[in-house]
C-alpha positions in Angstrom: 120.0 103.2 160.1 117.3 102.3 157.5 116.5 99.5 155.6 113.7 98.4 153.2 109.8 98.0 155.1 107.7 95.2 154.2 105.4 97.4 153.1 106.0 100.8 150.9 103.7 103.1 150.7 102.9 107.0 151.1 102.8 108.5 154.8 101.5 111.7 155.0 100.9 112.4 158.7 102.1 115.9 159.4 102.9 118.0 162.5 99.5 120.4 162.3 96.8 120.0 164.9 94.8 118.3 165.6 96.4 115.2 163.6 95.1 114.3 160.6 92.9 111.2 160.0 93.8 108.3 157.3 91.2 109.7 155.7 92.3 113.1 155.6 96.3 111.9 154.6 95.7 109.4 152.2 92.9 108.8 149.1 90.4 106.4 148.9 90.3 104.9 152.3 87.0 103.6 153.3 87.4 101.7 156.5 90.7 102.6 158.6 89.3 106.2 157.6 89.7 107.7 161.5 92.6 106.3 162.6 95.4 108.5 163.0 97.2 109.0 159.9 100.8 108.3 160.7 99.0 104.5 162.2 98.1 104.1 158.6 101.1 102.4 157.4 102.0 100.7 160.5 98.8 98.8 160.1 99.7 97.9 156.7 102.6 96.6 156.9 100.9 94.4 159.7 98.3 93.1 157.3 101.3 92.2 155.0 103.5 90.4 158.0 99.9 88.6 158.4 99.5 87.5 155.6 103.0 87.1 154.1 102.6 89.1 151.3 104.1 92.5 149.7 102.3 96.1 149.0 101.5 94.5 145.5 99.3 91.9 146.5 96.2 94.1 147.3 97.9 97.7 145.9 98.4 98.7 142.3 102.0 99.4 142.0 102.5 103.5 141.9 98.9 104.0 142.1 97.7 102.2 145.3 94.8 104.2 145.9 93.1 102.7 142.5 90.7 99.3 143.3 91.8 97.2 140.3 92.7 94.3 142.4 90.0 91.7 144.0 92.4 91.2 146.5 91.9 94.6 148.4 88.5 94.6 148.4 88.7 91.4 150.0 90.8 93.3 152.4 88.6 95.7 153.4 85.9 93.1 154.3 88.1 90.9 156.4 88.9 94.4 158.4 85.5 94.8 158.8 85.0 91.2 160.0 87.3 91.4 162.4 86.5 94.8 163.7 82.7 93.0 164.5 83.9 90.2 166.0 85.7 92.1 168.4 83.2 94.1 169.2 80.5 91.6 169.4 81.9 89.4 171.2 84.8 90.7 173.3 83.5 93.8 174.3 85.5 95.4 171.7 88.9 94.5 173.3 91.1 93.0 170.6 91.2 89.4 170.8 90.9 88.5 167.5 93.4 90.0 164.3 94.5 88.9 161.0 97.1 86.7 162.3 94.6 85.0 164.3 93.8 83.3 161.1 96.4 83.7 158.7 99.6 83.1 160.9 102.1 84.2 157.6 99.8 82.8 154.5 97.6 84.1 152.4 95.0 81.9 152.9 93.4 81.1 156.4 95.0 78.3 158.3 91.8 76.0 159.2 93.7 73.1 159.5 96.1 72.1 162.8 100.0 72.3 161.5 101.2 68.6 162.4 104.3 70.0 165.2 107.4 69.4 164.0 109.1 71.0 167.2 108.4 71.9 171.1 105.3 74.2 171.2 106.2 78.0 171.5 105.7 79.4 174.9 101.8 79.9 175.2 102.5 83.9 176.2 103.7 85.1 172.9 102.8 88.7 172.9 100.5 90.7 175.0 96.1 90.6 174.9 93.9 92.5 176.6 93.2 90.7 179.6 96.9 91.3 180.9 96.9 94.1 182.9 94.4 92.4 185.9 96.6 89.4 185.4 100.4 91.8 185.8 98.6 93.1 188.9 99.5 90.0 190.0 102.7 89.0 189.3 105.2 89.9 191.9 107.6 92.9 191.3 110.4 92.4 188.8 112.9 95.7 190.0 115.6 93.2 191.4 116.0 91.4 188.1 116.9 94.6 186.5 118.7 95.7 189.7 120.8 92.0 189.0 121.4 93.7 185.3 123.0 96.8 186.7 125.5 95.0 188.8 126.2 92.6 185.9 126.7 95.2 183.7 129.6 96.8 186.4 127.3 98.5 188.5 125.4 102.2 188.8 128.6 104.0 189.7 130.3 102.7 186.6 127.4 103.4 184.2 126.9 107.0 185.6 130.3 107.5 184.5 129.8 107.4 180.7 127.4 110.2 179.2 128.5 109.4 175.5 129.2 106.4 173.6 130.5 105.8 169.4 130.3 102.6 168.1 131.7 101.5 164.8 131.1 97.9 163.4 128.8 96.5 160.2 125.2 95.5 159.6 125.0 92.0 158.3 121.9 91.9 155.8 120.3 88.7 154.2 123.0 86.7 152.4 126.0 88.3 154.4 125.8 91.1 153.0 127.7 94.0 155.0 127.6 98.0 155.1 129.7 100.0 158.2 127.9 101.8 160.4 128.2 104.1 163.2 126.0 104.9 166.2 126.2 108.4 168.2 124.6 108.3 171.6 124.5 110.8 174.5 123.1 109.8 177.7 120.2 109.7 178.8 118.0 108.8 175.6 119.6 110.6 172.2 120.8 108.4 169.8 121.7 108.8 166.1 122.4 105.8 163.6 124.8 106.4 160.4 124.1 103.2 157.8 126.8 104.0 155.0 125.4 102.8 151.6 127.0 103.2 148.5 124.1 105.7 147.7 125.4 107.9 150.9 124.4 107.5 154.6 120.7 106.5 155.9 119.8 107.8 159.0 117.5 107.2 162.3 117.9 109.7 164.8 116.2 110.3 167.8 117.5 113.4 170.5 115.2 112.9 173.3 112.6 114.6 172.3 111.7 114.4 168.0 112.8 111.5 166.0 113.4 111.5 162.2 114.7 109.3 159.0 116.5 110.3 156.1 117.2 108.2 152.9 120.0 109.3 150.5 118.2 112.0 148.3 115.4 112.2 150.3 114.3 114.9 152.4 114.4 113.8 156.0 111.0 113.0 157.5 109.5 112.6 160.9 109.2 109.6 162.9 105.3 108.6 163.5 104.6 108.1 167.3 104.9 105.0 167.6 108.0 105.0 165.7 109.8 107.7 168.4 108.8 105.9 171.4 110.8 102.5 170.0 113.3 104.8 169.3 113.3 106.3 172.8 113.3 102.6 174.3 116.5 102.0 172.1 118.2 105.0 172.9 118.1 104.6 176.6 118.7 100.9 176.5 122.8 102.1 175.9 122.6 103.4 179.0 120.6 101.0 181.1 120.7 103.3 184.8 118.1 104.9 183.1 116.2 102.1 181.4 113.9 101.7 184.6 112.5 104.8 184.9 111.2 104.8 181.5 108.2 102.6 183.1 105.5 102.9 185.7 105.8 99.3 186.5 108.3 95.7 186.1 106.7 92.5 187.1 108.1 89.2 186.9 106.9 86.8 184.5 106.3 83.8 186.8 106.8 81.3 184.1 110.4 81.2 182.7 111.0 81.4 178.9 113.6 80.0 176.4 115.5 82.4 174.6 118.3 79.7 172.3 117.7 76.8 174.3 118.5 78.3 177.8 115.7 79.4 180.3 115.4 83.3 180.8 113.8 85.3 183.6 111.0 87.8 181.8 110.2 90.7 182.8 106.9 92.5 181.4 108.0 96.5 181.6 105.2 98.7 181.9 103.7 102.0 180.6 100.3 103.8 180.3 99.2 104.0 176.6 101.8 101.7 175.5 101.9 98.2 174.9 104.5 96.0 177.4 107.9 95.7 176.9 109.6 91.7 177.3 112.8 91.7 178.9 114.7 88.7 178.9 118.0 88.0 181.2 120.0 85.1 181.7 119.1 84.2 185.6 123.0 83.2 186.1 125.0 86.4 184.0 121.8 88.5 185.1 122.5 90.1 181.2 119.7 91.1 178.8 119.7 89.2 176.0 116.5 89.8 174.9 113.7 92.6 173.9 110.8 92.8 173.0 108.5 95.4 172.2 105.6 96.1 169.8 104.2 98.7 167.3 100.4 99.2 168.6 98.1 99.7 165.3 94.6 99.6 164.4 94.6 96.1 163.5 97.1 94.4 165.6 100.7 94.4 167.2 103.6 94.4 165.0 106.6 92.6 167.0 110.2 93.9 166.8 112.6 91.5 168.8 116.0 92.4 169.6 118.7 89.8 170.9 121.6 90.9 172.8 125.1 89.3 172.6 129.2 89.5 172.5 129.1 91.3 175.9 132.3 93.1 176.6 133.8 95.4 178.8 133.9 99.1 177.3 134.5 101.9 179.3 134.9 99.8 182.6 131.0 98.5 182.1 129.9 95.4 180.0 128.2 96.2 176.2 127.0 94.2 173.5 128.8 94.0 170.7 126.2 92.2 168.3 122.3 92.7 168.3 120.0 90.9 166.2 116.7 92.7 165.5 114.0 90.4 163.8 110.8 91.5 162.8 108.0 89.6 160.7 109.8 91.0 157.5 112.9 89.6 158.2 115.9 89.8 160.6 120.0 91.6 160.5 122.8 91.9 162.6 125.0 94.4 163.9 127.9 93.3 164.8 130.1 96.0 166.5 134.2 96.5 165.9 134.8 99.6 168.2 133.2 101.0 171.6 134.2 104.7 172.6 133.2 105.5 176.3 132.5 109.6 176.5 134.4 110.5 173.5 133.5 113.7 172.3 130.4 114.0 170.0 129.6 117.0 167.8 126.2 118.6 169.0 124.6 119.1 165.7 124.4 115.5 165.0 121.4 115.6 167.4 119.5 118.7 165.6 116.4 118.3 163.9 116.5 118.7 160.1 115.5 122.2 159.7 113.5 121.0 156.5 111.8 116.9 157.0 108.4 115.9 155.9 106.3 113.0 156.6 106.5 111.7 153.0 107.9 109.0 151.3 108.2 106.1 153.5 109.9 102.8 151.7 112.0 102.7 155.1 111.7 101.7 158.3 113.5 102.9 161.7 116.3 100.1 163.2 118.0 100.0 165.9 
C-alpha cells in the first residue's frame, strides 16, 4: 500500500556501487552532501515532522533545488548548528535534533507548555546512551514466548506458511479504499491498495523491496525502507519474529498503551535502531510497535497498534492495525483471513523494470 509522504520530493539513490552520495543524487546540496543518497529524503521528511511543515515551506515547488526562499537557508544553518553541538559537546553521539527544539512548530519552543494532561512516559524513543543501559535490563524472551502461546502456540503458527487478507484502509475523514495483503512465510509480503487510479503497491519478498504508484514505474525501497518492511512482513508470522534480533530485554518500567499498563520489550539489532514491543501482561498479545527510520538528522517514528484479535486458521490475528506516524495516522481494518490459501508466485517477483525516482509515497504496512 502507499499513501501520500509528508514530504515529496526526488529520490535518486540507485543500485550501482558504491552508493551514491546526496551530493552525487541530488543538485545543490551543501551540507547533508555525504550521506547516503536514498537517507536524503528520509531526513527531510524528518525536518518537516519537526517542524510541522510541508516540502513548500523551505522548497520551491517543482524546482526545489533553486534558493529563493529565506526559509532554507535558514535550514541549512540550523543543520549545521546542531551537527556542532553534537559534536562538541556529546562526543558526536546525537543528543540533540530538530525536535529537540521545535517539537511540531515552526518556531523554537523556549517557553514550558502549561500540562494539560499526565506527562508522557520519560523513555519516548531511543538515545545514545541505551545500549550500556539494555545491558542491563533483564532478558525479555519469556514475554514474547507468553505471545506465542497467546497467539495458539508454535505448533499452530508453524502450520500456516501463507496468509490473504482482504478488508479497507480507513484514511482521514473516513475515507475507505479495499485492500489486500499477500504473505508467504517467513518474511514476503505484498500489499494491494485499490485506488480509483489502479492499485498502489509495497512489496517486500525477503530479500528486495519496492513501490509502485498507478502510472509510475515501480521503484526500489531505500534501506531503511526494506528493513521496516522485513519487520512487517515477519510480524504475520510471529515464530519467526524473534530471531530477527540479537537481543530482547525487558523494559523495567511498564508503559501505557490506551490507558492500560503494557510490558515493553526493547528488540535488538546491530546497525539498527530498537524495536518497542508492547503486550498486554494479562492476554500476553502485542498491541503495540514501534520502530524508527534512522537518518542523518534524527529518528523518524512509525507506531503501529494492534487490535480485533481473532482466531484465523486455528491461531489468533489482528484484524485492525493502526499505523501513526508524525504526518498522520490510518487504519486497516480487516474483513477476511485465509490461512495457507494458495498464492500465485509472481506476485513476489521484482519488477523487471523499477527506478529509484519519483518518490511522493511512502511504504505502509
Amino acid at each position: 500500500m502507499i499513501l501520500p509522504a509528508p514530504v515529496a520530493a526526488v529520490q535518486a539513490a540507485n543500485d550501482a556501487a558504491p552508493p551514491k552520495t546526496a551530493a552525487q543524487a541530488f543538485k545543490n546540496i551543501q551540507v547533508l552532501k555525504n550521506i547516503p543518497a536514498d537517507e536524503l529524503i528520509p531526513t527531510m521528511q524528518f525536518i518537516s515532522a519537526s517542524l510541522g511543515v510541508e516540502c513548500e515551506f523551505c522548497h520551491v515547488e517543482r524546482d526545489k533545488d533553486k534558493d529563493d526562499k529565506k526559509a532554507k537557508q535558514t535550514a541549512r544553518e540550523m543543520m549545521r548548528m546542531v551537527f556542532a553541538v553534537n559534536q562538541n559537546n556529546f562526543a558526536g553521539q546525537r543528543e540533540v535534533t530538530c525536535n529537540t527544539c521545535h517539537r511540531g512548530s515552526v518556531r523554537p519552543q523556549a517557553i514550558p507548555a502549561v500540562a494539560s494532561q499526565a506527562s508522557p512516559p520519560a523513555r519516548a524513543e531511543p538515545g545514545a546512551g541505551d545500549e550500556k543501559e539494555l545491558a542491563e535490563w533483564p532478558s525479555g524472551t519469556s514475554v514474547l514466548a507468553k505471545y506465542l502461546d497467546a497467539l495458539g502456540g508454535r505448533a499452530a503458527l508453524d502450520k500456516v506458511a501463507t496468509r490473504v487478507e482482504k478488508g479497507n484502509v480507513v484514511l482521514a475523514g473516513g475515507r475507505q479504499l479495499p485492500i489486500e495483503v499477500f504473505a508467504k512465510s517467513p518474511d514476503q509480503r505484498v500489499s494491494l491498495l485499490h485506488t480509483p487510479n489502479g492499485d498502489s503497491v509495497t512489496a517486500y519478498n525477503g530479500s528486495a523491496g519496492w513501490l509502485a504508484a498507478p502510472g509510475r514505474t515501480p521503484r526500489e525501497m531505500s534501506a531503511a525502507d526494506q528493513y521496516a518492511a522485513k519487520l512487517d512482513a515477519t510480524a504475520m508470522f510471529p515464530a519467526y519474529l524473534p530471531g530477527l534480533f540479537t537481543a530482547l530485554k525487558l523494559q523495567p518500567q511498564p508503559e501505557n498503551v490506551n490507558g492500560q499498563a503494557t510490558s515493553v520489550v526493547w528488540a535488538v539489532t546491530k546497525g539498527q535502531p530498537p524495536v518497542k514491543l508492547y503486550f498486554d501482561p494479562q492476554s500476553g498479545l502485542l498491541v503495540r510497535m514501534l520502530h524508527y527510520t534512522d537518518t542523518a538528522l534524527g529518528l523518524n517514528p512509525v507506531q503501529v497498534d494492534f487490535a480485533d484479535y481473532r482466531e484465523a486458521g486455528g491461531v489468533k490475528t489482528p484484524y485492525r492495525w493502526t499505523i501513526a506516524r508524525p504526518g498522520g495516522a490510518f487504519t486497516i481494518q480487516l474483513d477476511e483471513v485465509l490461512s495457507n490459501a494458495p498464492i500465485d508466485g509472481s506476485r513476489f517477483v521484482k519488477p523487471a523494470q523499477s527506478t529509484a525516482g519519483d518518490a511522493e509515497q511512502m511504504p505502509a504496512h
